[in-house]
N, CA and C atoms as an extended XYZ file, in Angstrom:
483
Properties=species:S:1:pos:R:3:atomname:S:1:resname:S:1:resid:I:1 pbc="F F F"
N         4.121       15.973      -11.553 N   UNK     1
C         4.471       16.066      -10.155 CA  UNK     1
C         5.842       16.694       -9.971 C   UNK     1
N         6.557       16.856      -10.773 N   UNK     2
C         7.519       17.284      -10.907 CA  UNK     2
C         7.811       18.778      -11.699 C   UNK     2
N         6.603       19.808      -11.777 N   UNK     3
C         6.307       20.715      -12.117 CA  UNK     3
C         6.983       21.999      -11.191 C   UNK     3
N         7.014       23.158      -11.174 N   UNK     4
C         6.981       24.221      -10.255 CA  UNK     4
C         6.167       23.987       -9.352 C   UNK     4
N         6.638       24.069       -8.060 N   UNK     5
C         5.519       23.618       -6.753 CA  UNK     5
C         4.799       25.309       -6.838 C   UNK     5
N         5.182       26.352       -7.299 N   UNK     6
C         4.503       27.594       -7.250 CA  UNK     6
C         3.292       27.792       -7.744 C   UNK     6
N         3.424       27.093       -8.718 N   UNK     7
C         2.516       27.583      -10.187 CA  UNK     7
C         1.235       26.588      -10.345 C   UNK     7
N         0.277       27.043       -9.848 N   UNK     8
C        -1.256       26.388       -9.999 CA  UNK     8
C        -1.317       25.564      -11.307 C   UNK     8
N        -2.089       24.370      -11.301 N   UNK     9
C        -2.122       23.700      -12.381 CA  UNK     9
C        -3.462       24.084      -13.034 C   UNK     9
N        -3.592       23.877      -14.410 N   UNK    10
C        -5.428       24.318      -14.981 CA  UNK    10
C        -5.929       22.827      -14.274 C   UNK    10
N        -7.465       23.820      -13.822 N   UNK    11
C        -8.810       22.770      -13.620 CA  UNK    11
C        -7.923       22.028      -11.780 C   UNK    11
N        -6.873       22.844      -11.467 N   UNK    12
C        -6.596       23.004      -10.408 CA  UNK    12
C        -7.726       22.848       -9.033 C   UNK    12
N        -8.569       21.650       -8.278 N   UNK    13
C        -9.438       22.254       -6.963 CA  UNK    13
C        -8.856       23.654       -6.766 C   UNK    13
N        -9.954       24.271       -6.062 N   UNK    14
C        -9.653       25.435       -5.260 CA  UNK    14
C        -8.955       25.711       -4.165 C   UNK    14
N        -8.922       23.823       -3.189 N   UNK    15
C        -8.367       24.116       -2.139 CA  UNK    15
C        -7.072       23.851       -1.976 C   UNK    15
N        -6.368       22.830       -3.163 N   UNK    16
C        -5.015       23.208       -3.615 CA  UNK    16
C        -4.636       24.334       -3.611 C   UNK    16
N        -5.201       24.978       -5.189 N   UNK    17
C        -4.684       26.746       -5.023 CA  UNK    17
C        -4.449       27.521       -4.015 C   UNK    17
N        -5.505       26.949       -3.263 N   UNK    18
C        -5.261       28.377       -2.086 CA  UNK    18
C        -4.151       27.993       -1.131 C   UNK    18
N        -3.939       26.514       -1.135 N   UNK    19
C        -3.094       26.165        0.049 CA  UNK    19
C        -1.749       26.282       -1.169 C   UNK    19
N        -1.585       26.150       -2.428 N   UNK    20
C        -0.211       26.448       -2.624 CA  UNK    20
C        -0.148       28.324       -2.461 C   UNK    20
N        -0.774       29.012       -2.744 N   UNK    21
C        -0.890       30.443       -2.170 CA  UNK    21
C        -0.768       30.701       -0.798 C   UNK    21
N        -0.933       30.288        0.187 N   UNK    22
C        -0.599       30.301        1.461 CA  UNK    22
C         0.644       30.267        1.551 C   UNK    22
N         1.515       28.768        0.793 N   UNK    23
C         2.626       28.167        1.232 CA  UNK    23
C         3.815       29.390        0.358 C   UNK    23
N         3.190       30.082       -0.473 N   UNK    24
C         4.139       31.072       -1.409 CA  UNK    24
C         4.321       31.630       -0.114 C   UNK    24
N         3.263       32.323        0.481 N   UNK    25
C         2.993       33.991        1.387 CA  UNK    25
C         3.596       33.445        2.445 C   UNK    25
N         3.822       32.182        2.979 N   UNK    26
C         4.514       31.817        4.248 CA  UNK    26
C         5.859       31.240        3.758 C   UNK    26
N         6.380       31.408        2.790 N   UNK    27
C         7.337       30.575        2.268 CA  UNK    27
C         7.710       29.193        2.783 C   UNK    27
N         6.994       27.896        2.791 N   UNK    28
C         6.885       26.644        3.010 CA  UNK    28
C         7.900       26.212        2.008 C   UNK    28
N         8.920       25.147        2.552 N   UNK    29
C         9.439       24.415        1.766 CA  UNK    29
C         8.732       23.864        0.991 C   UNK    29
N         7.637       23.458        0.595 N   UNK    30
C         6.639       22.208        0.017 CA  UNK    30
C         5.637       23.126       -0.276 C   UNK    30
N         4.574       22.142       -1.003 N   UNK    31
C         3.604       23.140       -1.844 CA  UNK    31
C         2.859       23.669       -0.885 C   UNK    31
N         2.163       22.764       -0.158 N   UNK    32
C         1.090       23.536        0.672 CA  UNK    32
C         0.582       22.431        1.742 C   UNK    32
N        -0.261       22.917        2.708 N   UNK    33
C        -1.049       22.693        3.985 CA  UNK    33
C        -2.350       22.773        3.634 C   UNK    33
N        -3.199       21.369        3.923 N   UNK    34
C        -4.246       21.688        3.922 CA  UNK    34
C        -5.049       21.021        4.849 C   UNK    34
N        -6.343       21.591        5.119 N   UNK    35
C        -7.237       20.831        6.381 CA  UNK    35
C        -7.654       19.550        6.263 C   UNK    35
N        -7.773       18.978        7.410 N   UNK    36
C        -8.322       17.226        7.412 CA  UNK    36
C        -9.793       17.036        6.153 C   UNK    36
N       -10.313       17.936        6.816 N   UNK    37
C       -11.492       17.944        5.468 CA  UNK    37
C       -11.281       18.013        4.359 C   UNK    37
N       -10.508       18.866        3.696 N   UNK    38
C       -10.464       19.363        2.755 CA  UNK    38
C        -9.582       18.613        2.084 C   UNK    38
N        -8.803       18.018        2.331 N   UNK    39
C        -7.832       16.730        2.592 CA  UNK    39
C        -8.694       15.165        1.831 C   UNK    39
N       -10.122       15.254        2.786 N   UNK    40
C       -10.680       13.976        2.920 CA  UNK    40
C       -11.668       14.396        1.596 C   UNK    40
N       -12.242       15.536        1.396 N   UNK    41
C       -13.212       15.596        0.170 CA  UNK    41
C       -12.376       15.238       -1.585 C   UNK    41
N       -10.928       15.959       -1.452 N   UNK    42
C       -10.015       15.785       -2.782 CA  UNK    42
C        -9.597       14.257       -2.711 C   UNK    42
N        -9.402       13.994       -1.895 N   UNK    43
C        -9.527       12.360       -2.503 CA  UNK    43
C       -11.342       11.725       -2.186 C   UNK    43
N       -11.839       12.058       -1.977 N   UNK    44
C       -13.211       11.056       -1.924 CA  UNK    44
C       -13.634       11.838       -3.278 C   UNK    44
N       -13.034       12.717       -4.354 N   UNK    45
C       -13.771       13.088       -4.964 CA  UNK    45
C       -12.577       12.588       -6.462 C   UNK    45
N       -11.374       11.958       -5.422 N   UNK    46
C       -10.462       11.510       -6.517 CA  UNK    46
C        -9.611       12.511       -7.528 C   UNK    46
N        -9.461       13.338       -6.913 N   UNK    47
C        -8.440       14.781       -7.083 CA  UNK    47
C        -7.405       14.631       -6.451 C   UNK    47
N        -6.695       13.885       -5.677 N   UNK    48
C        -5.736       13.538       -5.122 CA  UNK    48
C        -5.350       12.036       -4.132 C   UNK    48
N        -4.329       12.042       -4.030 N   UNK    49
C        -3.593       10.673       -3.364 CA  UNK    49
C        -3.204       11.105       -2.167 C   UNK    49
N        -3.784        9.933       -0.829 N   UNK    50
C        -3.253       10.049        0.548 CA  UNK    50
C        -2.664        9.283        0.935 C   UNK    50
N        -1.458        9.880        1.420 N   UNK    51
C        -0.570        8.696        1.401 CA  UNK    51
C         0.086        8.995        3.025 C   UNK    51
N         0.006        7.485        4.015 N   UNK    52
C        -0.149        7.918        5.643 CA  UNK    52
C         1.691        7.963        5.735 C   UNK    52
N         2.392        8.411        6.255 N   UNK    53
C         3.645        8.644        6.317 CA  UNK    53
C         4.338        8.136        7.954 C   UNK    53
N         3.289        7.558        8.579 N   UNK    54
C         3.443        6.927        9.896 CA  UNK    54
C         3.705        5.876       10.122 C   UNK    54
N         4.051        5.366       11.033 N   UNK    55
C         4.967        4.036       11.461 CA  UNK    55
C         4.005        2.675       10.937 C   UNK    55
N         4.302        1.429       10.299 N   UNK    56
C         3.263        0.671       10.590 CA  UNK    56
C         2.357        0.375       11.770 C   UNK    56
N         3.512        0.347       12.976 N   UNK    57
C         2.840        0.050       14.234 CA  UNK    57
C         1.519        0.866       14.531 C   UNK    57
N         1.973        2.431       13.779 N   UNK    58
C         1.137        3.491       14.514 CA  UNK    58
C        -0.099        2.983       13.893 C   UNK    58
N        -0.279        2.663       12.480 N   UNK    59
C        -1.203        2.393       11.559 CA  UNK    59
C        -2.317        1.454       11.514 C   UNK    59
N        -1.640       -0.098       12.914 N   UNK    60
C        -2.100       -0.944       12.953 CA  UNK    60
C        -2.877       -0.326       14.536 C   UNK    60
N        -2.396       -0.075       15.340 N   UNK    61
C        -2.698       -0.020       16.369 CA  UNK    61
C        -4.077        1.201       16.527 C   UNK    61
N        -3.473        2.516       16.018 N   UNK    62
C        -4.276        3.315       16.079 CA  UNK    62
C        -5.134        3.863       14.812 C   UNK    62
N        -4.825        3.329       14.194 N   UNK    63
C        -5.655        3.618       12.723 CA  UNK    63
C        -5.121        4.102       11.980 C   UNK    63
N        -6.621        3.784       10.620 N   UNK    64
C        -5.818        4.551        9.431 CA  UNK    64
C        -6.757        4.605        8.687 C   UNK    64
N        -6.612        5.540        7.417 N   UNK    65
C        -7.684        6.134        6.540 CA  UNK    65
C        -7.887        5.131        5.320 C   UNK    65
N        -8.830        4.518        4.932 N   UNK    66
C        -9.294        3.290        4.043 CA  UNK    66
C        -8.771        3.657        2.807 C   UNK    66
N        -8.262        2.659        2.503 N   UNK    67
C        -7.539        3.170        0.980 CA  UNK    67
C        -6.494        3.868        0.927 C   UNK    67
N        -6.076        4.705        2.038 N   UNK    68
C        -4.684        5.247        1.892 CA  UNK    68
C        -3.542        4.321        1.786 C   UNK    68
N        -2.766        5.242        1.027 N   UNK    69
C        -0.981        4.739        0.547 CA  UNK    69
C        -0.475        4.295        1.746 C   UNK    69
N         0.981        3.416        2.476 N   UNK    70
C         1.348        4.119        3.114 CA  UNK    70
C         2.957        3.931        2.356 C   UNK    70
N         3.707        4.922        2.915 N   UNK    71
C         5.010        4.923        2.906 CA  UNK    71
C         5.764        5.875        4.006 C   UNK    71
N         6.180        4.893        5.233 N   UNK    72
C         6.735        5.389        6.396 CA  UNK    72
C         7.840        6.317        6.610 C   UNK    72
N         7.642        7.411        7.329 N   UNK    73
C         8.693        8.426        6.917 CA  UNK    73
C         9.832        7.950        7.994 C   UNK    73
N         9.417        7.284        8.990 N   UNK    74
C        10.312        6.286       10.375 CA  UNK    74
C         9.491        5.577       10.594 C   UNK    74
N        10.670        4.677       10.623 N   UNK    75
C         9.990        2.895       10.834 CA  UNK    75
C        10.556        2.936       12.582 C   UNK    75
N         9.842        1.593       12.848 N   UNK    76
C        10.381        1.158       14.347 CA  UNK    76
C         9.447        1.620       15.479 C   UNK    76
N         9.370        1.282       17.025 N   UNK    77
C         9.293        1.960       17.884 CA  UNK    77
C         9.852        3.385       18.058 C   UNK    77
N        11.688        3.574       17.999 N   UNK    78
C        12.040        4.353       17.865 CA  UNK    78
C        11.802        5.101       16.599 C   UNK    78
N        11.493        5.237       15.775 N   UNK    79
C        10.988        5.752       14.671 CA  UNK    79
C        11.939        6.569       14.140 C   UNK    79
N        13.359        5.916       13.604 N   UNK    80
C        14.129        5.844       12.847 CA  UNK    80
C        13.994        6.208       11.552 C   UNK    80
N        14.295        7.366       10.701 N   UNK    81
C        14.341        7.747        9.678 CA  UNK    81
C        14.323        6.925        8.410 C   UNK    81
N        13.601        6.826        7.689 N   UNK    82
C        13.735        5.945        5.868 CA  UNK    82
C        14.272        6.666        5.557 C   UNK    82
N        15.286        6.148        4.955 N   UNK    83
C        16.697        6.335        4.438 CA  UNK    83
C        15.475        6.556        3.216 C   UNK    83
N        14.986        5.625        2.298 N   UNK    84
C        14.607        5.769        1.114 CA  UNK    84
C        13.439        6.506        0.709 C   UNK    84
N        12.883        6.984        1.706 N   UNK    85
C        11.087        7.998        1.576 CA  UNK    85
C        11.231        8.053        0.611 C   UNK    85
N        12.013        9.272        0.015 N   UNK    86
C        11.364       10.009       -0.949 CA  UNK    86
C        11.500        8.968       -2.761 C   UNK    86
N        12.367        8.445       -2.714 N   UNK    87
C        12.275        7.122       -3.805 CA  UNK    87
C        11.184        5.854       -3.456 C   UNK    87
N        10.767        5.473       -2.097 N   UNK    88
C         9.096        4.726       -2.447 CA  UNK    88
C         7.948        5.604       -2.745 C   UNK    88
N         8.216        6.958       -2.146 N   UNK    89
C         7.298        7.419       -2.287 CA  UNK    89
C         7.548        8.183       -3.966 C   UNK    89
N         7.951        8.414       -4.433 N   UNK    90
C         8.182        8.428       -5.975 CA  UNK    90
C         7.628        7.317       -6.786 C   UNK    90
N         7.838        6.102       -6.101 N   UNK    91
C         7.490        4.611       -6.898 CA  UNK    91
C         6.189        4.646       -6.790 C   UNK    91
N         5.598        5.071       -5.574 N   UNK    92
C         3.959        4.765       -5.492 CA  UNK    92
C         3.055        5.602       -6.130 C   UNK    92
N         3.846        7.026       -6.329 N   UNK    93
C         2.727        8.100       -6.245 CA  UNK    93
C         3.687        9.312       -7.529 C   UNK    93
N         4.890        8.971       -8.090 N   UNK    94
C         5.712        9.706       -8.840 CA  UNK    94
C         5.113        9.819      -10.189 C   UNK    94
N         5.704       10.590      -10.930 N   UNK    95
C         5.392       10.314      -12.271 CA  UNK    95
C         5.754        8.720      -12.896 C   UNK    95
N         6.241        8.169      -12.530 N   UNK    96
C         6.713        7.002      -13.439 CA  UNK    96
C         4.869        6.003      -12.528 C   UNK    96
N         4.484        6.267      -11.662 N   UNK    97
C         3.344        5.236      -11.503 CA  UNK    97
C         2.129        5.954      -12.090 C   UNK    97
N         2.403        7.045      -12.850 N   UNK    98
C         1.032        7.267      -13.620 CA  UNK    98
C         0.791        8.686      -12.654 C   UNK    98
N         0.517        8.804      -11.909 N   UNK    99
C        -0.217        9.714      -10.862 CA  UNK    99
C         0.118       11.107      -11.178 C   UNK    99
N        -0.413       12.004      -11.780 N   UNK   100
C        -0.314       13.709      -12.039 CA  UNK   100
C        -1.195       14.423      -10.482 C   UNK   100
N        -1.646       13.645       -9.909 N   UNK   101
C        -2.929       14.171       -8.857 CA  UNK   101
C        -1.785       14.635       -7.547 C   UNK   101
N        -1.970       15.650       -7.019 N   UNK   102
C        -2.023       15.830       -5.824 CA  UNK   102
C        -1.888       14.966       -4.844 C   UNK   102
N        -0.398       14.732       -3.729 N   UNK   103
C        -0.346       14.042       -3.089 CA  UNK   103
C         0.118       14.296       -1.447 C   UNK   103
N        -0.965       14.324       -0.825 N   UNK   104
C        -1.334       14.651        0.499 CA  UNK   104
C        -0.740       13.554        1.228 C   UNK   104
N         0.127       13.816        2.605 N   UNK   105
C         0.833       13.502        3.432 CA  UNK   105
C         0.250       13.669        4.851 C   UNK   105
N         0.024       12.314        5.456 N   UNK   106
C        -0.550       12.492        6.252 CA  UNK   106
C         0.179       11.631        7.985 C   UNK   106
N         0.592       12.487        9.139 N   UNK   107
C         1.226       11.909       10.014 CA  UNK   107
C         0.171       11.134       11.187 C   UNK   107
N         0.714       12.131       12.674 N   UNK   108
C         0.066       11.566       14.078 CA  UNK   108
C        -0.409       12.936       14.042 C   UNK   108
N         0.369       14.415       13.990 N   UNK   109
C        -0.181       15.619       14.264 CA  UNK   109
C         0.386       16.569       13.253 C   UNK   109
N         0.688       16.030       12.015 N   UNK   110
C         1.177       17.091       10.828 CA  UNK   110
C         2.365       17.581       10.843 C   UNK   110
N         3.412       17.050       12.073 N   UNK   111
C         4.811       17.629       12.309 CA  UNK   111
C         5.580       16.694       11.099 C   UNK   111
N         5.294       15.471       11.301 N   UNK   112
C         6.630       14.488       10.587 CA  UNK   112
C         5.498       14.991        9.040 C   UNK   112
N         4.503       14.683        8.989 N   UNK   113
C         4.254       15.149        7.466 CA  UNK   113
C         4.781       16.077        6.951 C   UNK   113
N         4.674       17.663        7.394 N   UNK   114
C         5.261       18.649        7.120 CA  UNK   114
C         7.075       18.498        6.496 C   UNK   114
N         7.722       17.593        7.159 N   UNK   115
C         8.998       17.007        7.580 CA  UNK   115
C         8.975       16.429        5.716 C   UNK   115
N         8.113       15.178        5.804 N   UNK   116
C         8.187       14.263        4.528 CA  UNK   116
C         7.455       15.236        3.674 C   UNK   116
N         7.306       16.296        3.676 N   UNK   117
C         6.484       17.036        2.377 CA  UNK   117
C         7.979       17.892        2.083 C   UNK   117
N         8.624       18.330        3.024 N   UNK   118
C         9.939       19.468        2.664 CA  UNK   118
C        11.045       18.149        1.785 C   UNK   118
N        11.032       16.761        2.339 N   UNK   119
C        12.371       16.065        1.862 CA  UNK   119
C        11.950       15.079        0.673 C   UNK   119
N        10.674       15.366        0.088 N   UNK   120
C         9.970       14.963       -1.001 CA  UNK   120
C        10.197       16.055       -1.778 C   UNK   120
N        10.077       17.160       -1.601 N   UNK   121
C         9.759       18.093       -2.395 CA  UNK   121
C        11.415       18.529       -2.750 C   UNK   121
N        12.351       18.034       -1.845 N   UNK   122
C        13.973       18.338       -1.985 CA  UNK   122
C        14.459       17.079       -3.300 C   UNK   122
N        13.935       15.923       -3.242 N   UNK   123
C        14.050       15.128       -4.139 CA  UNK   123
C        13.095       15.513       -5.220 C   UNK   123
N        12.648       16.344       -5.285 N   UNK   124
C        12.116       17.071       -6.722 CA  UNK   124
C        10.451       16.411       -6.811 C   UNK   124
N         9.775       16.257       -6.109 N   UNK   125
C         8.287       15.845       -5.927 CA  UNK   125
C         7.722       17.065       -5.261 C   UNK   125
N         7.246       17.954       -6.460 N   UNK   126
C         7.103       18.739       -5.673 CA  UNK   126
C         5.257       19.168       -5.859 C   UNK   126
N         4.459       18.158       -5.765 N   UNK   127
C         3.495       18.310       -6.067 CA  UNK   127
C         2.743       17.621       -4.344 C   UNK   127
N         3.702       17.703       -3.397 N   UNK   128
C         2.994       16.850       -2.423 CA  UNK   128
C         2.758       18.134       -1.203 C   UNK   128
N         1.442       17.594       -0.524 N   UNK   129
C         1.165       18.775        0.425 CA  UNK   129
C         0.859       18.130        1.978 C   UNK   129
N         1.173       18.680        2.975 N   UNK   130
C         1.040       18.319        4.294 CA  UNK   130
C        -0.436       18.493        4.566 C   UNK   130
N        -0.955       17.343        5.174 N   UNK   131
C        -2.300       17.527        5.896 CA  UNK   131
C        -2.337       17.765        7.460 C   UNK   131
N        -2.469       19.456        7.423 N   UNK   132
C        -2.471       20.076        8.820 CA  UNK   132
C        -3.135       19.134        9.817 C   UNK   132
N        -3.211       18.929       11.321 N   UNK   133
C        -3.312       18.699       12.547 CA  UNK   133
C        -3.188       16.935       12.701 C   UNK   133
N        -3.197       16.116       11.358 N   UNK   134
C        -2.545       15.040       11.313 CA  UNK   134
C        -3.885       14.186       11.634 C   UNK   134
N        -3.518       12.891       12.096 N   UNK   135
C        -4.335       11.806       12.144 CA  UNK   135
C        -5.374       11.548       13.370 C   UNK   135
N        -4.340       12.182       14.543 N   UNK   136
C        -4.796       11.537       16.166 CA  UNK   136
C        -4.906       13.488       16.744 C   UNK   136
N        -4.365       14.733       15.414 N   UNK   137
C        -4.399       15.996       16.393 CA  UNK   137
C        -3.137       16.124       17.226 C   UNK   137
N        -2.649       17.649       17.512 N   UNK   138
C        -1.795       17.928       18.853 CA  UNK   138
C        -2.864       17.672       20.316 C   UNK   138
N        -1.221       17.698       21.129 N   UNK   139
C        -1.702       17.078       22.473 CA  UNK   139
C        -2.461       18.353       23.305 C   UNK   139
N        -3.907       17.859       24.116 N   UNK   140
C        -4.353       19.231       24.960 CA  UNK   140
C        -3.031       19.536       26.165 C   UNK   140
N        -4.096       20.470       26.997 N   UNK   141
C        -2.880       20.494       28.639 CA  UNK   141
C        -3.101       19.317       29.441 C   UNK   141
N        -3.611       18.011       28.986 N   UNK   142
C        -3.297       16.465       29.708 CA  UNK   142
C        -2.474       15.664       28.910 C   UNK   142
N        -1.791       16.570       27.755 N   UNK   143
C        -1.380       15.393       27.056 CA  UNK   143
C        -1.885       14.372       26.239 C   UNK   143
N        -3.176       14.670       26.253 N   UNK   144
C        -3.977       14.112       24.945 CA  UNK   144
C        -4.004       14.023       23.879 C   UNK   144
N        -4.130       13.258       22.608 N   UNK   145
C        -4.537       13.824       21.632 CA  UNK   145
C        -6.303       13.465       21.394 C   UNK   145
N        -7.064       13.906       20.336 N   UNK   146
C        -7.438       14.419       19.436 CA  UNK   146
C        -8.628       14.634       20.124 C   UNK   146
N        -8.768       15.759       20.908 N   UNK   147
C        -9.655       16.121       22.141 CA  UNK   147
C       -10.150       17.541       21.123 C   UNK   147
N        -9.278       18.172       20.523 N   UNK   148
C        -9.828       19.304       19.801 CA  UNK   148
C        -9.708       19.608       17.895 C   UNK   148
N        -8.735       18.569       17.430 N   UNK   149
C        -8.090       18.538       16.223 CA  UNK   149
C        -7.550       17.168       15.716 C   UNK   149
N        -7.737       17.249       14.285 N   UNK   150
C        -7.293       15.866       14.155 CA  UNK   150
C        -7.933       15.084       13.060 C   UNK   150
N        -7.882       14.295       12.240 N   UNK   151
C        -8.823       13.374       11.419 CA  UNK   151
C        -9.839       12.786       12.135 C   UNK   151
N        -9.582       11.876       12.516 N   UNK   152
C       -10.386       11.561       13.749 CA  UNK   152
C       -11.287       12.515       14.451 C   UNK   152
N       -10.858       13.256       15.171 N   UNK   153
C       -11.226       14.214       15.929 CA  UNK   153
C       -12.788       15.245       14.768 C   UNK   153
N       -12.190       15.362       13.591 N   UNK   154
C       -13.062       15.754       12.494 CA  UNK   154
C       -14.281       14.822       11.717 C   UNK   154
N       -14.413       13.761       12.757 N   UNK   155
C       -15.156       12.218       12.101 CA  UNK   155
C       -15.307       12.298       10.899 C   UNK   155
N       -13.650       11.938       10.338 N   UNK   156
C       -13.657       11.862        9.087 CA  UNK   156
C       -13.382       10.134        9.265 C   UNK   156
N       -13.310        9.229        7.834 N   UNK   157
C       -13.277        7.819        7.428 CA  UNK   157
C       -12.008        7.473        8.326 C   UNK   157
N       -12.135        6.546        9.379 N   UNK   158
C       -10.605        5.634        9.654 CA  UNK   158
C       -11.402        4.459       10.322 C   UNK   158
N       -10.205        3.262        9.599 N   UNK   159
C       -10.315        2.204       10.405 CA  UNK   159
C        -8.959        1.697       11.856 C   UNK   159
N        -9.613        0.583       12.362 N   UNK   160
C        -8.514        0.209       13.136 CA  UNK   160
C        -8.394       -1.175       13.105 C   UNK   160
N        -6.941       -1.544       13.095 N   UNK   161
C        -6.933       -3.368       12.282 CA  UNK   161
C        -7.548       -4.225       14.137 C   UNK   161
């Protein structure tokens, strides 16, 4: 996990590769972006770790993906910065807990993921990738979310406590 975020690994999925190839050609701080699906098949197929990066509150209230990690990138209502992200998230999912797999970051709409994939990957984890349009999707023109995008929105696996 601590490899060149550039450089494809052997026996690499495909949809890694292509999303760390994207993230070269767009120059992304972090390895790569990838779709809710594509997201949800590498771990249901156990090629990678999802780990939700959203508030507990958000997690309890509005859901969350079965079996996912979490480690909050802001805690609180106000959703106040973790000082420590990128060291729990090292503990859960770093080389020292075993894990070589691919580790997908997942928010509300892929903004704060994107966020915890650049300041993971600054603490030298650089094997972790943002899961584009996030959990709940961006908002339509009412201010909605996940009316067009989204985990959810993709009836992919979530529960709600």
């Amino acid at each position: 996990m601590r490899a060149d975020m550039s450089s494809p690994v052997l026996d690499e999925p495909l949809p890694v590769t292509q999303a760390r190839e994207a993230a070269r050609a767009a120059d992304l701080p972090y390895a790569g972006s990838l779709s809710p699906r594509d997201a949800w098949n590498l771990v249901q197929a156990g090629q990678a770790v999802l780990v939700d990066v959203r508030s507990a509150e958000e997690r309890h209230f509005v859901g969350h993906v079965p079996g996912s990690l979490h480690v909050a990138w802001a805690t609180g209502t106000s959703l106040n910065r973790n000082p420590r992200f990128a060291k729990e998230l090292d503990a859960k999912v770093g080389p020292k807990s075993g894990n070589e797999k691919p580790v997908l970051l997942l928010c509300r709409s892929g903004k704060r993921s994107a966020l915890a994939a650049e300041a993971a990957t600054k603490a030298g984890l650089t094997n972790v990738f943002n899961i584009q349009e996030g959990f709940e999707g961006d908002s339509d023109d009412h201010q909605q979310r996940g009316h067009f995008n989204g985990w959810r929105f993709h009836g992919l696996p979530w529960v709600q406590d």
